[in-house]
Structures are given as C-alpha cells and as structure tokens.
C-alpha positions in Angstrom: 6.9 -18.7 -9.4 3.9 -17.3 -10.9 2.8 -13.2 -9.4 0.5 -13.3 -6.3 -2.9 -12.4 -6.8 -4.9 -9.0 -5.1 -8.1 -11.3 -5.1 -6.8 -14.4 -3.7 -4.9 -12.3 -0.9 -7.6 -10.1 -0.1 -10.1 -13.4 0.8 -7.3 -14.4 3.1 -6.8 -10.6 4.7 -10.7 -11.1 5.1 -10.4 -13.9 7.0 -7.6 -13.3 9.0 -9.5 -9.7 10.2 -12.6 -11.6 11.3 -10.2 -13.6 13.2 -9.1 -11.2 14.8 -12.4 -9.7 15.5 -12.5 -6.9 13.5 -15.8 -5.8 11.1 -15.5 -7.0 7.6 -17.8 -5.6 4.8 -17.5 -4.9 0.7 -16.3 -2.3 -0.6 -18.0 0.2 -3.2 -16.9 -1.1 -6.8 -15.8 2.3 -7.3 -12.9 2.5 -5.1 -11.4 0.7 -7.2 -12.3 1.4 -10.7 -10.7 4.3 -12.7 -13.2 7.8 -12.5 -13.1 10.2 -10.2 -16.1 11.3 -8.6 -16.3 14.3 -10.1 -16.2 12.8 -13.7 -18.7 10.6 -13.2 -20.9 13.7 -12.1 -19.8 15.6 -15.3 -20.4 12.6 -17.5 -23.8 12.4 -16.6 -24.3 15.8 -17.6 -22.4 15.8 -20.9 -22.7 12.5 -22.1 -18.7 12.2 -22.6 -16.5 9.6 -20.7 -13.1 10.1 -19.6 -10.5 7.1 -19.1 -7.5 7.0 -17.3 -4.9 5.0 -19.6 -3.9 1.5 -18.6 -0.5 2.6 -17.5 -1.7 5.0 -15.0 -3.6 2.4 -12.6 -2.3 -1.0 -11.2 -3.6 -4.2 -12.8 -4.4 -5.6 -10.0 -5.9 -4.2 -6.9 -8.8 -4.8 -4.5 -11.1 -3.2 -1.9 -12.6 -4.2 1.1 -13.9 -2.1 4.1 -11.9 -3.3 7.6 -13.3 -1.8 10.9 -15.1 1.4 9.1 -11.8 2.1 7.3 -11.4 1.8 3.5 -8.7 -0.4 2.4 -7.2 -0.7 -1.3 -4.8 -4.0 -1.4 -2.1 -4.7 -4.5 0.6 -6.4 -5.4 4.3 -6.1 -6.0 5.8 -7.7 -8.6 9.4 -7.8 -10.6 12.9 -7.6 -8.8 13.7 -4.9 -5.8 15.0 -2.4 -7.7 13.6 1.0 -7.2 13.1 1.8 -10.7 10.1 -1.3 -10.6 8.7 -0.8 -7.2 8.5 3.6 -7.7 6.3 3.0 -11.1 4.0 0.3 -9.3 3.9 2.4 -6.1 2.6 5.4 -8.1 0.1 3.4 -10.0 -1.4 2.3 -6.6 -1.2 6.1 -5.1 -3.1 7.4 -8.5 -5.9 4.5 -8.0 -6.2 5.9 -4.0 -6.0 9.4 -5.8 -9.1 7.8 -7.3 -10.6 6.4 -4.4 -10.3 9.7 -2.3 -12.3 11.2 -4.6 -15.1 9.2 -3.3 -14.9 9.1 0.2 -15.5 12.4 1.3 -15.2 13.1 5.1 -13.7 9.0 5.4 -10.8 10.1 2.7 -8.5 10.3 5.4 -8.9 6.8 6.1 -8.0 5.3 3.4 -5.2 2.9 3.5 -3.0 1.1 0.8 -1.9 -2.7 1.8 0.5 -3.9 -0.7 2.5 -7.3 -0.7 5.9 -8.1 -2.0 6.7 -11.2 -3.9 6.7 -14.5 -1.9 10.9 -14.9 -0.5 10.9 -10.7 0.2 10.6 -11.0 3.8 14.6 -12.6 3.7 16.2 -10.4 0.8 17.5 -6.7 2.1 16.9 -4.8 -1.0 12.7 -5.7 -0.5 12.7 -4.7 3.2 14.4 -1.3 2.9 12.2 -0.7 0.1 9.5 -1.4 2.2 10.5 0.9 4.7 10.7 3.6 2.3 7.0 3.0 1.1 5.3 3.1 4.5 7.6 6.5 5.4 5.9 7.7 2.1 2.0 8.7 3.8 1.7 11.1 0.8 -2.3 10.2 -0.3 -2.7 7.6 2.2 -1.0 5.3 5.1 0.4 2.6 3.3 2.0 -1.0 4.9 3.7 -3.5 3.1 3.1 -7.0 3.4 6.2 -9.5 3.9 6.6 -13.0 4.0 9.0 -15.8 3.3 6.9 -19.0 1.5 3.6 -18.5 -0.3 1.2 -16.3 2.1 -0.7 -18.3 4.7 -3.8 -17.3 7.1 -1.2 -16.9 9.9 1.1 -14.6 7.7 -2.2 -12.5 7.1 -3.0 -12.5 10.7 0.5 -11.3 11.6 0.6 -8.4 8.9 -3.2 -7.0 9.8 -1.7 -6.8 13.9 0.8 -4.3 12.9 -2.0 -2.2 11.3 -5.1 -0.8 12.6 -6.8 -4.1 12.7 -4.7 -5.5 15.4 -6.3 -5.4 19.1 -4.6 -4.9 22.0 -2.3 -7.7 23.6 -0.1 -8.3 26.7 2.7 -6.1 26.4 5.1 -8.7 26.2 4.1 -9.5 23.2 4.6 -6.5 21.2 7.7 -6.8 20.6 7.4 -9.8 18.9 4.2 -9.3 17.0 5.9 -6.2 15.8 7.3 -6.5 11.8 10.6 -5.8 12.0 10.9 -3.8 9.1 10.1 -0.7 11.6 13.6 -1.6 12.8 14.7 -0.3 10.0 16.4 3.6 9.6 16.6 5.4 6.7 19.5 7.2 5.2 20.3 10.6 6.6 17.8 13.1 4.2 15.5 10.7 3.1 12.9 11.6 5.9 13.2 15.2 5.4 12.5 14.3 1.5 9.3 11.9 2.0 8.2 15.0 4.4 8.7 17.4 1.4 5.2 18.2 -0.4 6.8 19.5 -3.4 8.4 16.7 -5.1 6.4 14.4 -7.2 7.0 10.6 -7.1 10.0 11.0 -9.9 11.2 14.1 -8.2 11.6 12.0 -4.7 13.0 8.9 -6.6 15.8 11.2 -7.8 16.2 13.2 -4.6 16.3 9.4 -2.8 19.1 8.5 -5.0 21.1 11.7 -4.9 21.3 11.2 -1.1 22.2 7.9 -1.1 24.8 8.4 -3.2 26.5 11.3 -1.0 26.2 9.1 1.5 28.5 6.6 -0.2 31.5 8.9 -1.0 
C-alpha cells in the first residue's frame, strides 16, 4: 500500500475542523519551508543563502492555521521500529524548530499532527510508539493520528476531538470519544527522561532503550 500523503490528509483535517466548527485559514508558506527567520533577515543583508540539507527536514509536511493555532501535519512511514519513527520524529521537530522561528509570541502554539501508516491503530508496537511521541512536548505538543483502513472524514473528525479542535460534549461521551492510546503507561523512567531537557533526540532514544531493557531482566 502506497505512503499516505500530508496534502491529501490535511484537505480532509480541514474539513473535518469546519465540521466541527472550528476557524480554518492557510498557513504562511514559511512555516513550512526550510529558513529560519533570522536567516532570511541576514540573507537579505548579505546576499548569501543558507540551506538546511534534505536529510534534516521531513519530505512531506503541511500547514494550516486551526482555531488561531498553528498546525504542521506529517506522515509516518516504514515499520514500528524505533530506530525509523526517532529519525522521522526529529525531522518533523527540526521543521517546527523552523517554524518557531516565525511565530513569535504564537510559538507556543504550535502543534505537530502526525499520522501512522494505514492498519497502526491495531498493531501494539505503533500505539506505544505513539504514546511515547505525544509524552515527548519538547518544541511543540504533538498527537499522533491512528486509524485502521485508509483515513476517512470520520477518522479525521475523531482524531481533531482529542485535540484542541474538539468542542465540548455530554460527558458521557468522553470516554468514548477519547483515543485510547492515552490508556496507555509508559515504562517506569521513561517519563522522568522525556521530562529531561538535556538529552537530545539520540541521547533519549538510548536512555528509552537502556530502561526498557532493565526493565526486562
């Protein structure tokens, strides 16, 4: 089955929002692209350009302004291994690096939707690692988006309620309209290592697996 698409997904995340009732609009081109501000100022004054190598930035990620807040949305792609997902994750925290830069005051609202490849709401390995993504907030709040078959309008309405999009509803409800990946725990350590400002993505990767692995003795 071929890789979803950020542009297809994020027409259907559009929809779904105004659905809901939430404000829709564009987002800046720039959010997106690979300068920082600041470089952009600088090249204006020097005449040079700076480029952030291909490998740095995801391939494929889109932007789109929900309710006043800025969102960046990619795609996850390969097997659920956390060697793949830890290289894509970082390229997608480097392009909201990026967008940060941009934002100014509204930097702190910056979020990072990212959806797993269509059958990862079913397989383990895929919802653990997407409990470990969205206990990551280093940069930004980022959710993951899960779903069985290919995604649908109602899949997209159901991911964009457990985010900041969603509007109130009855309180029986919640529960149900609740992913429930956020049933999820983590291993004992792992919290107090997402929390830990010091380690870099590769740093946290190995501290991740260290714990896990004293876990399993």
């Amino acid at each position: 089955m071929p890789d979803l698409d950020a542009a297809s997904l994020v027409t259907m995340l559009r929809q779904a929002a105004r659905t809901i009732g939430a404000t829709v609009a564009d987002a800046p081109e720039y959010l997106k692209g690979d300068r920082f501000n600041s470089e952009v100022l600088s090249d204006a004054i020097s005449g040079s350009t700076v480029r952030r190598q291909g490998s740095d930035l995801p391939a494929s990620v889109e932007a789109v302004i929900f309710d006043d807040f800025p969102v960046l949305l990619g795609v996850l792609t390969g097997p659920p291994s956390r060697g793949n997902v830890s290289t894509q994750v970082l390229r997608y925290r480097n392009q909201a690096t990026i967008a940060r830069s941009w934002l100014g005051a509204a930097a702190p609202n910056l979020h990072l939707f990212v959806a797993a490849p269509v059958g990862a709401f079913g397989a383990p390995e895929w919802r653990q690692l997407a409990a470990e993504i969205e206990a990551d907030d280093r940069v930004c709040r980022k959710l993951v988006w899960l779903f069985n078959d290919s995604p649908t309008a109602d899949s997209a309405k159901e991911f964009l309620e457990r985010t900041f999009v969603a509007r109130p509803w009855p309180t029986e409800q919640r529960s149900e309209r609740l992913d429930s990946v956020a049933n999820f725990s983590l291993p004992d350590g792992w919290e107090d290592a997402l929390q830990d400002q010091e380690l870099d993505f590769t740093t946290l990767v190995d501290r991740l697996i260290e714990l896990q692995r004293k876990e399993a003795v």
